[in-house]
C-alpha positions in Angstrom: -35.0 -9.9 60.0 -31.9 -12.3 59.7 -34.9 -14.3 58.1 -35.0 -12.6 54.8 -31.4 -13.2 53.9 -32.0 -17.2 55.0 -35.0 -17.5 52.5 -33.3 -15.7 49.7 -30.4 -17.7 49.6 -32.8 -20.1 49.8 -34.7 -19.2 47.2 -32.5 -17.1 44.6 -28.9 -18.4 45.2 -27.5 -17.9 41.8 -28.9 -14.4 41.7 -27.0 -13.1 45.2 -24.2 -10.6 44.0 -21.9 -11.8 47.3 -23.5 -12.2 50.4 -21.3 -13.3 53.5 -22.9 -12.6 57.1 -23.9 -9.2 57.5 -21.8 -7.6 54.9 -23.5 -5.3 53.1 -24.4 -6.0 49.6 -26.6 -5.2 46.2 -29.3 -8.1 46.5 -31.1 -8.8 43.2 -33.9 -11.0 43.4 -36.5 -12.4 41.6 -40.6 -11.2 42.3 -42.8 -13.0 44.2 -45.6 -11.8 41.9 -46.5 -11.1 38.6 -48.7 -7.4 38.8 -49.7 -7.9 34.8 -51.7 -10.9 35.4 -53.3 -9.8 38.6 -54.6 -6.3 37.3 -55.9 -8.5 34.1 -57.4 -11.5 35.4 -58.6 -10.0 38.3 -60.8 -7.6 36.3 -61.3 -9.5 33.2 -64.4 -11.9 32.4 -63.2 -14.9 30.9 -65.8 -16.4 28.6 -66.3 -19.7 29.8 -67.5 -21.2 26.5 -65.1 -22.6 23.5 -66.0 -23.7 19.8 -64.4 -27.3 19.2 -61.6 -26.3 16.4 -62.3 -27.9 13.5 -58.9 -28.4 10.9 -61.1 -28.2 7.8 -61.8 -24.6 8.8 -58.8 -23.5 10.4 -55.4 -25.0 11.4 -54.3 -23.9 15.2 -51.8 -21.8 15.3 -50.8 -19.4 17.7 -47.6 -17.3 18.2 -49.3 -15.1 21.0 -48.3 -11.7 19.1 -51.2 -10.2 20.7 -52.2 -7.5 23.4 -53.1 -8.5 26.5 -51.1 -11.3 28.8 -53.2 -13.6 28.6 -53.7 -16.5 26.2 -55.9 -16.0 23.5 -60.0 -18.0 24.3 -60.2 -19.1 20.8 -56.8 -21.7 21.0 -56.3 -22.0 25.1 -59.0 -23.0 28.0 -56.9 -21.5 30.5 -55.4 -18.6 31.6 -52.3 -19.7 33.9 -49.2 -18.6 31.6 -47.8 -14.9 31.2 -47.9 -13.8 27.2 -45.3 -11.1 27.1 -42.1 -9.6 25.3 -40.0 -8.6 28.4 -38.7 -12.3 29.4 -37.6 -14.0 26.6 -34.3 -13.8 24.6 -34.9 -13.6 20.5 -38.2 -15.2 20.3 -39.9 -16.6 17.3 -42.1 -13.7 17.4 -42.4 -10.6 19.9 -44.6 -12.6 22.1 -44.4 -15.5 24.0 -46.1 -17.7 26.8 -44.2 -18.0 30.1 -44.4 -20.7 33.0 -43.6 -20.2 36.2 -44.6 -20.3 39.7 -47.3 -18.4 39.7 -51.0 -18.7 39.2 -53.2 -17.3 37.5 -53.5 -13.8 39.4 -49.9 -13.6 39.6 -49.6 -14.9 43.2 -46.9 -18.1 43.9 -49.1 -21.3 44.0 -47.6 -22.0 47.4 -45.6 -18.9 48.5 -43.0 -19.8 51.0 -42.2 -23.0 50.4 -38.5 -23.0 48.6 -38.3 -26.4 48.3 -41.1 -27.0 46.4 -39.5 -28.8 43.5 -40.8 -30.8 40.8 -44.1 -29.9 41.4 -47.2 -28.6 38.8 -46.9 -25.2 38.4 -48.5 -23.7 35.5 -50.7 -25.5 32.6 -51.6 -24.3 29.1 -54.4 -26.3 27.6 -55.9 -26.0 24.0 -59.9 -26.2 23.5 -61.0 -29.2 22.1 -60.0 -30.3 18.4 -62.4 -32.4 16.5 -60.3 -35.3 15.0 -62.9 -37.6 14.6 -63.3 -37.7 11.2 -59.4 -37.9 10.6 -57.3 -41.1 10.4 -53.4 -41.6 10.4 -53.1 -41.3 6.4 -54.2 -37.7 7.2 -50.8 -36.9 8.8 -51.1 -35.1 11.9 -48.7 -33.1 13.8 -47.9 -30.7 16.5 -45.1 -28.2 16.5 -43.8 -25.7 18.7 -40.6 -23.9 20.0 -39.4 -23.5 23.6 -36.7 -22.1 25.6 -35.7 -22.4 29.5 -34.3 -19.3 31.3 -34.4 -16.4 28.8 -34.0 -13.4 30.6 -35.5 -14.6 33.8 -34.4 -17.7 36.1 -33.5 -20.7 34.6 -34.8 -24.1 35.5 -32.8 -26.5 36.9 -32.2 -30.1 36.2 -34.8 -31.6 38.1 -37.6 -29.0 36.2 -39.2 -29.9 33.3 -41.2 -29.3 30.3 -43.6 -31.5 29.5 -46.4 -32.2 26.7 -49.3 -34.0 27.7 -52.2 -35.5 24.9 -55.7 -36.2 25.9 -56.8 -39.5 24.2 -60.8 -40.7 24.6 -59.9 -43.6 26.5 -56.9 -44.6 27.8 -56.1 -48.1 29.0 -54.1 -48.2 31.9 -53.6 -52.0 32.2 -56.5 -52.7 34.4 -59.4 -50.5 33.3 -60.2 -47.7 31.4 -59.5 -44.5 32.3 -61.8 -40.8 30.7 -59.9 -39.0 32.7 -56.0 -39.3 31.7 -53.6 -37.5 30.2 -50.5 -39.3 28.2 -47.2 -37.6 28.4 -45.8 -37.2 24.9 -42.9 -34.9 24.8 -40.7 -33.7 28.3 -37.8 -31.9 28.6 -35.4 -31.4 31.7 -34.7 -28.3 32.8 -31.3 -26.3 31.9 -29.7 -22.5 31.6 -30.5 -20.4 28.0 -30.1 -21.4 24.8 -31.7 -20.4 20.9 -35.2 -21.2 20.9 -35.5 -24.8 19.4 -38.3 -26.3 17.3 -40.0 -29.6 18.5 -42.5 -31.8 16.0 -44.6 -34.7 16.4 -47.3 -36.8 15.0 -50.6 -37.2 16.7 -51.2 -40.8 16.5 -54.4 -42.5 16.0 -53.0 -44.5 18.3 -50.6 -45.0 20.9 -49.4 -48.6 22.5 -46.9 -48.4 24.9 -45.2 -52.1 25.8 -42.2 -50.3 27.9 -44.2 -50.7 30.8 -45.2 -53.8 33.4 -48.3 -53.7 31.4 -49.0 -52.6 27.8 -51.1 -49.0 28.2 -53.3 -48.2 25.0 -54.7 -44.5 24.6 -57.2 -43.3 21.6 -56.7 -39.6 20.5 -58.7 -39.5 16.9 -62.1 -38.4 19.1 -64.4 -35.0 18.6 -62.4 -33.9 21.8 -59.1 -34.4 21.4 -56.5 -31.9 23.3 -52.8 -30.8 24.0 -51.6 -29.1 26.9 -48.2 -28.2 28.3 -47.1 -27.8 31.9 -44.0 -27.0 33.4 -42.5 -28.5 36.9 -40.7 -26.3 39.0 -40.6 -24.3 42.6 -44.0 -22.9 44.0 -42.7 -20.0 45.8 -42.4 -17.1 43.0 -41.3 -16.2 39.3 -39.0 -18.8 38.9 -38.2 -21.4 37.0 -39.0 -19.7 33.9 -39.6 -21.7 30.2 -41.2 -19.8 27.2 -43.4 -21.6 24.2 -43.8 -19.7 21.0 -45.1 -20.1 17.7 -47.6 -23.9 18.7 -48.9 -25.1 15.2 -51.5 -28.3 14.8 -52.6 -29.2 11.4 -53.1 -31.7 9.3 -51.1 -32.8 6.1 -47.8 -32.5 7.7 -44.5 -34.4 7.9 -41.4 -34.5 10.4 -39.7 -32.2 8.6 -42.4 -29.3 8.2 -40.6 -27.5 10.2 -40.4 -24.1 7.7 -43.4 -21.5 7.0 -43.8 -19.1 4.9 -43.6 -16.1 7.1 -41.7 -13.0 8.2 -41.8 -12.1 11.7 -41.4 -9.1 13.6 -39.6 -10.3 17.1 -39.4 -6.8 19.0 -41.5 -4.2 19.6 -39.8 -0.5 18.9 -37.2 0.8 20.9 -37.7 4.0 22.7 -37.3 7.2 20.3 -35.4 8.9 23.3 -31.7 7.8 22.9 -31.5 7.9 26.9 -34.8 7.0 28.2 -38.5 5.1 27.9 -40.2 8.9 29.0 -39.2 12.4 29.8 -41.2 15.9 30.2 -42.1 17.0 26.9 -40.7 20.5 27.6 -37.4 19.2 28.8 -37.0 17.6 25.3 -38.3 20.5 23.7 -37.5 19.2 20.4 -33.8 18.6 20.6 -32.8 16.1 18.0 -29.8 15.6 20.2 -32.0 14.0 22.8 -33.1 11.3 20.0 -31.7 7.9 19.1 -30.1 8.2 15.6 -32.0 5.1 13.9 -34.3 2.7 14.6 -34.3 -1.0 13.8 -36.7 -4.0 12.6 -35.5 -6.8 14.2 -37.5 -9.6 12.3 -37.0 -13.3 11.3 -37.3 -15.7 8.2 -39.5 -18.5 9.4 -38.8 -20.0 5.5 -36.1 -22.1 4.4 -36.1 -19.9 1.5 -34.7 -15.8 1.3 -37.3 -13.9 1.7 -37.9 -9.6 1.2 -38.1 -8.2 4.5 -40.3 -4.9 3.3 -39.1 -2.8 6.3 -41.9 0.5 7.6 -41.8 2.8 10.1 -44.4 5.2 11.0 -44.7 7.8 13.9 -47.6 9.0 14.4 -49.3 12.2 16.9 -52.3 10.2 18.9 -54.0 13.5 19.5 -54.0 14.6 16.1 -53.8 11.3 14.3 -50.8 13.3 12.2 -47.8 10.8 10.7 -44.5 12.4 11.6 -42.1 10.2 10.1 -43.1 7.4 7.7 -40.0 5.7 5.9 -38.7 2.4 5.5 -36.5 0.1 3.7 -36.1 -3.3 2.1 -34.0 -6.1 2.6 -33.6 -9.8 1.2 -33.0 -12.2 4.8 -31.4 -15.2 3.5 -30.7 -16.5 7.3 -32.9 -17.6 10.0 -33.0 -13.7 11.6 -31.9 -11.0 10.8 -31.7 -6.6 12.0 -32.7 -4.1 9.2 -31.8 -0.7 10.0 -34.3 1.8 8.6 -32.5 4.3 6.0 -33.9 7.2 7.7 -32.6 9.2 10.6 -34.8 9.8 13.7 -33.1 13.0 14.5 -33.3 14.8 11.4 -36.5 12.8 9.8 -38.6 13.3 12.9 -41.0 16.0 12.5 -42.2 17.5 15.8 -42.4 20.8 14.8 -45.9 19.5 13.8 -46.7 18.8 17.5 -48.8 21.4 18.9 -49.9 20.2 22.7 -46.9 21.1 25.1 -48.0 19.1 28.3 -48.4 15.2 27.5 -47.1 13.8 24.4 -47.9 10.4 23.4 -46.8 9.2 19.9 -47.7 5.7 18.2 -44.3 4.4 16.6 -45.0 1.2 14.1 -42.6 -0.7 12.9 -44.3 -3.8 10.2 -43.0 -5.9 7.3 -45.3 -5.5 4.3 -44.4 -8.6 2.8 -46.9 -11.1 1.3 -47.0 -14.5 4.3 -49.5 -16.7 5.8 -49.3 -15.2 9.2 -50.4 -11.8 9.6 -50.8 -10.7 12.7 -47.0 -10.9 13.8 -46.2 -8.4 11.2 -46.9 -5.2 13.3 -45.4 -4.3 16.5 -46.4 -1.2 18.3 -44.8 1.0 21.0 -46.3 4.1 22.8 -44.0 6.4 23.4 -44.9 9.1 26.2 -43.3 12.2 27.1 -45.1 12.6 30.5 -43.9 14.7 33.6 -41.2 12.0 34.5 -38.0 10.3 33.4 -37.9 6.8 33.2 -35.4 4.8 32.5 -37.4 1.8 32.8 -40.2 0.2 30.6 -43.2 0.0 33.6 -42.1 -3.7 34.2 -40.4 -4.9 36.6 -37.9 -8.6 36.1 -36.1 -8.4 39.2 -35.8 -6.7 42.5 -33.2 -4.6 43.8 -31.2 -3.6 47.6 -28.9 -3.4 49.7 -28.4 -6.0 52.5 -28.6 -5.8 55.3 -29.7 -2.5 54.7 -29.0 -0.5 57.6 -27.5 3.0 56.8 -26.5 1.7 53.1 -26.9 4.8 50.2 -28.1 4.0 46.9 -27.9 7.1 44.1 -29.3 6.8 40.9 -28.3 9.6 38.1 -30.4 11.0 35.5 -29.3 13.3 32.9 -31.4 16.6 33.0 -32.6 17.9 29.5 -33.3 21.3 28.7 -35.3 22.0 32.2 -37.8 25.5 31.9 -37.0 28.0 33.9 -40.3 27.4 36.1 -39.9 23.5 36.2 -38.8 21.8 39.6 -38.6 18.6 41.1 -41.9 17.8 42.7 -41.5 14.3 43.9 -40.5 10.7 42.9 -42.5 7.7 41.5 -41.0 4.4 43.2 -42.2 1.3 42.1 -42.1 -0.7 45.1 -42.4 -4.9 44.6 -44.2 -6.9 47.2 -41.7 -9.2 49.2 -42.1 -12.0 52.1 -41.2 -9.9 55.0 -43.7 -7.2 55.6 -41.6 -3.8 55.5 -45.0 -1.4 55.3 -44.1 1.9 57.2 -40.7 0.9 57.7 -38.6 4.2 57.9 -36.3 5.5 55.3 -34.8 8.8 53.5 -35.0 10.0 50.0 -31.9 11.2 49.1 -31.6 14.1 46.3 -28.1 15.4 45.1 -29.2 18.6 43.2 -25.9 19.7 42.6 -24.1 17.3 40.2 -22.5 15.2 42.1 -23.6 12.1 44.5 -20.4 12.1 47.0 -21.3 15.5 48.2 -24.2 16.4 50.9 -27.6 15.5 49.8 -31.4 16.7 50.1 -32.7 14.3 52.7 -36.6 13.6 53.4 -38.2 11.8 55.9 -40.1 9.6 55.1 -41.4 5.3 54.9 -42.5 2.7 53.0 -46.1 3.0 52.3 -48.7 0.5 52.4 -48.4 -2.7 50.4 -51.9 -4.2 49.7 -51.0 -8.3 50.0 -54.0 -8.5 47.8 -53.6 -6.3 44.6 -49.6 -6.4 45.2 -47.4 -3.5 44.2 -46.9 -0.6 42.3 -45.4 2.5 41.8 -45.9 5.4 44.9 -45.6 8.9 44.6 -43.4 11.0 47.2 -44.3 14.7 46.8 -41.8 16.7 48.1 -42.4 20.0 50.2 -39.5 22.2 49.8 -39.7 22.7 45.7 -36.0 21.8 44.5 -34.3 23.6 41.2 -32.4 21.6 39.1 -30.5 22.3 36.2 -27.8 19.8 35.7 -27.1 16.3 36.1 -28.3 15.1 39.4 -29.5 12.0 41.3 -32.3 10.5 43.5 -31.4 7.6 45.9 -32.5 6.5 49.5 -30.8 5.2 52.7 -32.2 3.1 55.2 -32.6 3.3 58.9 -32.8 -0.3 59.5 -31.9 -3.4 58.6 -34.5 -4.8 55.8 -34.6 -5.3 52.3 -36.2 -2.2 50.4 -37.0 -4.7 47.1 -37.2 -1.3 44.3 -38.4 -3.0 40.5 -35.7 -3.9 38.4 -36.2 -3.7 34.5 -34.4 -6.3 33.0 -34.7 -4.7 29.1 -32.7 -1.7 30.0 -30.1 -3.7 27.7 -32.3 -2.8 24.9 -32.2 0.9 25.5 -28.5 0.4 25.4 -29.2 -1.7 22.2 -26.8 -4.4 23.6 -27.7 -7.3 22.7 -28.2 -9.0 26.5 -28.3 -8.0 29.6 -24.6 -8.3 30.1 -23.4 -4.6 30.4 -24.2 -3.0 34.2 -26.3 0.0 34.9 -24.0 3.0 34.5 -25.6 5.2 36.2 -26.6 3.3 40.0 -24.2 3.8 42.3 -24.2 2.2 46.2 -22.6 2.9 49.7 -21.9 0.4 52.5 -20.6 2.0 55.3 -18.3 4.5 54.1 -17.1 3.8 50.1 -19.3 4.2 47.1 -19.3 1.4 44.3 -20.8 1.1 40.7 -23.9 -1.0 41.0 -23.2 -4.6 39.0 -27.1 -4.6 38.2 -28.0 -5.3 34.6 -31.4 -3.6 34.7 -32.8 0.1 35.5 -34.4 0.3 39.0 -37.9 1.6 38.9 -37.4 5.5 40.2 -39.1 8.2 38.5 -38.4 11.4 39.7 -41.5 13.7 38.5 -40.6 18.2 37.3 -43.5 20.5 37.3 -43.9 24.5 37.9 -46.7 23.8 40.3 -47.4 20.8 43.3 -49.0 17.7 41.9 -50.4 14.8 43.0 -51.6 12.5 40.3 -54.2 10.6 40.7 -53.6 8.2 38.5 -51.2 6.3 41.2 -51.4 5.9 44.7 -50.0 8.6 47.1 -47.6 7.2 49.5 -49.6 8.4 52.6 -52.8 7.9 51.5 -53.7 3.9 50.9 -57.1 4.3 50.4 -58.8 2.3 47.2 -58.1 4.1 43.9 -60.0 3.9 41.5 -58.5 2.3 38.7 -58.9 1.8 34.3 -57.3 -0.6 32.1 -55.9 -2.7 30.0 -54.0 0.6 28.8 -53.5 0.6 25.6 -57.0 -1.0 25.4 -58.1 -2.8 22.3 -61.7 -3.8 22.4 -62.5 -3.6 26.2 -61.8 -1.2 29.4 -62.4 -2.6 32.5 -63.2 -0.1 36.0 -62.2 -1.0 39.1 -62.3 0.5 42.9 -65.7 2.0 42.4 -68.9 0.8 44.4 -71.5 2.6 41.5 -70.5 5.6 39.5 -71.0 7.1 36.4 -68.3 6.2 33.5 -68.0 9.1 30.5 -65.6 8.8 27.7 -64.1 11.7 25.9 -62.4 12.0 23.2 -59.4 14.5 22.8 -61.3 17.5 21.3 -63.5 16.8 24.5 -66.5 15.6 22.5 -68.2 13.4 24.5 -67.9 9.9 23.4 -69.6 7.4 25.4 -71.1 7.8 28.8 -72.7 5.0 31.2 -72.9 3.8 34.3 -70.7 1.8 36.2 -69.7 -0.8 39.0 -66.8 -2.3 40.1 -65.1 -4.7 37.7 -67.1 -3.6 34.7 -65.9 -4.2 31.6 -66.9 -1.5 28.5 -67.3 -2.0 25.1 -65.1 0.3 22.9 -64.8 -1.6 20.1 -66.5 0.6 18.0 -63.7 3.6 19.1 -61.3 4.8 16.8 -57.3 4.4 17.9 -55.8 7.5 19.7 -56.2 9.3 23.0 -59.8 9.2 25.2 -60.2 11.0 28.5 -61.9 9.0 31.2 -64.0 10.6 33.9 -65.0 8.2 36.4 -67.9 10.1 38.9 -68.8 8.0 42.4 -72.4 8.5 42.9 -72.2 8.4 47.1 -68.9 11.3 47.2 -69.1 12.4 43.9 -65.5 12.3 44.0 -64.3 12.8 40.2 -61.0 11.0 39.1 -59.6 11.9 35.1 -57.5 8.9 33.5 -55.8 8.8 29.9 -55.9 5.7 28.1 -54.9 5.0 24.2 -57.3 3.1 22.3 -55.5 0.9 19.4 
């Protein structure tokens, strides 16, 4: 076990809180996976065919505002990169693609190996562009914005950047070479800073006399292509750079570096002023429990003011019902820019109008109506549940959290109770546990539970230990039922303590900072408290550990995520939200049948594993799933929101 602490100081030096011998400490570290990319690409079809982009049709341009965390087939060939919101710090747009050091299921190229700098990690390649036709009068250039770090681990020094052409031929001083690639652009690696803009001309040709001998590459061919790649360690998600907003056309100049567009560069913040979720009948409609306003947080790409036309809509997925819709206007003279919606949550919010009392799921919009050239960065969408649970957290995991060594260390984590039925109880806990180098399956530990208000005092202990991690499809979040049914009515916490000495490695969500609305994760988590030995300190993490303790008046155990004693396949349905596809998994031959929320039976069909269905043709809103083996007839129920 002394191991573990060897390889992380290895590997994450500059994200150990204080670590000297075996004193115990809070260990943040960064994930050895990425669990986005391997439920997606393991259960998605890529099409392996492209259309050659042709500029007389359409420019490329792609500022990854999109759905699913992948790159989009139409502009990329490949599917290495992460596209997401949750690691970078005031993008162009509310999307980006991130490199790292994983592949393209989310595993580290070469897990293990710290030292394993300056190496190819991921690539980002466009399909081919035809540019035969084109000469250098036609004024060709690439664009694109990057940052290192962001939220995540910055790159050091000897990391890079890089942008790589692919010319026709390339003349390498002794023959010609089909198969290169000529480094245009690079940059070193470094700690945050503002997203910066990069432009630069697509030669028709490129002679390069620096060297020994005088290299000569052709790119005006009907297969011309760009692609970025980033150096950096092997072992994890490290390393981090982000690309945004990549723009190839023709007609340009060195200082077209302005477009006419407004974009939205978050999605919406919770409605909840405290958390992502809680039980609908805990918030039982207290405005109290709300945040006061919500914000657009969008930027002027132009070098000229533009009218930020500021909506917001709320709207009931079961009944399709808007309750709020409101807005406001604003002129953004600056690069970016915050517009505070002149409405109030709390007292515009109608949910009086919501009739089901179990799961709540409402679609909150925030868009600029203004009149650009890009469109599809001009909505951002958030799904906000009120499921059996609080969460603090978003359902993504940045970091990872412990104590080490971890032997008899406490951690308590506090969560405000709302206005908790009479009936309601704590049932159990969601933990989200992240995958990690040393195998800690069935290692023992306690859940802790202080029911009474206060975490110094004698808790609820329950036996229990770390369930199975599958090394294959990684991670996720585990629910503990709990026998002895456990009133609360007050403030109280859920924490664990360790027998031995190992690191536990919970999820840490970087973006709590948002639900603070500070403005980076600079501000520690309030509410986690830790004990070594015999003192309790305030936690110094930045981010909301992934615990979700679950209330019901009954026993549950969803189905929907994997018991903690029983590791057996589930069966499983996603992207959710889904957009055109749904894709099955854990399921040898069954039947698939598709309702919607009135129970009306939508679609039904048969199904294997790694199917993907077509619900393209679905409205957006709510659907019931019912997946039916054939062999066991075992029936499993899943919600999932079409958009």
């Amino acid at each position: 076990m002394n191991n573990v602490i060897n390889i992380l100081r290895l590997i994450i030096p500059a994200f150990l809180l204080s670590v000297s011998g075996y004193t115990q400490t809070e260990l943040i570290t960064p994930l050895s996976f990425n669990q986005a990319l391997k439920q997606f690409n393991s259960n998605n079809y890529r099409e392996s065919t492209f259309d050659t982009l042709d500029l007389d049709i359409n420019a490329f341009w792609d500022d990854f505002s999109q759905d699913f965390p992948t790159p989009k087939p139409e502009f990329w060939m490949d599917n290495f990169v992460y596209i997401n919101s949750s690691l970078p710090y005031k993008p162009m747009s509310y999307n980006v693609a991130t490199f790292d050091g994983l592949n393209e299921i989310g595993n580290p190229y070469n897990p293990g190996v710290t030292n394993s700098k300056g190496s190819i990690a991921d690539r980002l390649t466009s399909v081919p562009i035809n540019l035969l036709k084109y000469t250098d009068a036609d004024s060709i250039y690439l664009s694109f914005f990057y940052q290192p770090q962001g939220i995540g681990d910055a790159p050091e020094s000897f990391d890079s950047l890089v942008l790589e052409f692919k010319p026709v031929k390339y003349w390498n001083g002794n023959t010609w070479d089909s198969t290169a690639w000529v480094r245009m652009w690079s940059m070193e690696g470094s700690s945050l800073h503002p997203f910066k803009q990069v432009i630069i001309k697509v030669p028709m040709y490129l002679i390069d006399t620096s060297q020994t001998v005088d290299t000569i590459a052709y790119f005006y061919h009907s297969a011309f292509q760009f692609r970025f790649m980033n150096y950096g360690n092997l072992a994890g998600n490290m390393d981090h750079w982000h690309l945004d907003y990549v723009y190839l056309n023709k007609g340009r100049h060195m200082n077209d570096l302005y477009y006419k567009d407004m974009s939205i560069t978050k999605l919406p913040l919770s409605l909840l002023k405290d958390y992502r979720s809680m039980p609908w009948a805990h918030f039982d409609r207290e405005s109290s429990l709300l945040r006061s306003t919500l914000k657009i947080y969008a930027r002027n790409m132009s070098d000229q003011p533009l009218n930020l036309i500021g909506r917001c809509g709320v709207i009931d997925t079961i009944d399709h019902e808007y309750l709020l819709f409101s807005g406001d206007n604003k002129t953004v003279y600056k690069n970016d820019t915050a517009l505070t919606l002149a409405f109030n949550v709390r007292d515009s919010l109608q949910t009086g109008k919501i009739k089901n009392a179990d799961t709540v799921i409402l679609r909150v919009e925030l868009s600029s109506r203004i009149i650009d050239d890009y469109k599809s960065n001009d909505l951002s969408v958030l799904y906000q549940e009120f499921n059996n649970f609080y969460a603090y957290d978003d359902g993504i995991p940045e970091m990872g959290y412990g104590i080490y060594p971890g032997n008899f260390s406490q951690v308590a984590y506090k969560f405000k109770a709302g206005n908790i039925p009479n009936e309601d109880s704590l049932r159990g806990i969601y933990m989200f546990f992240n995958r990690s180098d040393e195998n800690v399956s069935n290692m023992a530990f306690k859940i802790l539970i202080w029911n009474k208000g206060d975490y110094k005092t004698e808790p609820v202990v329950i036996e229990t230990h770390i369930p199975d991690i599958d090394p294959v499809n990684g991670n996720g979040f585990y629910y503990f039922p709990f026998d002895t049914i456990l009133s609360i009515k007050s403030d109280f916490y859920i924490g664990w303590e360790q027998n031995a000495e190992y690191y536990l490695n919970i999820g840490l969500d970087m973006n709590y900072y948002e639900l603070l609305e500070d403005t980076f994760p600079v501000t520690a988590n309030p509410n986690i408290f830790y004990k070594t030995y015999s003192d309790w300190k305030s936690s110094s993490a930045k981010g909301a550990l992934m615990i979700r303790p679950l209330f019901s008046s009954k026993s549950l155990e969803p189905s929907s995520i994997q018991m903690a004693d029983k590791v057996e396949n589930q069966i499983s349905v996603y992207p959710n939200p889904a957009y055109d596809y749904l894709f099955i998994n854990g399921i040898d031959e069954g039947n698939m049948d598709l309702f919607d929320c009135q129970g009306k039976l939508i679609k039904s069909c048969t199904c294997f594993n790694n199917d993907r269905i077509d619900i393209s043709e679905l409205n957006p809103g709510l659907y019931i799933v019912r997946i039916t083996e054939h062999i066991t007839n075992k029936m499993e129920f899943k919600k999932v929101i079409v958009k």
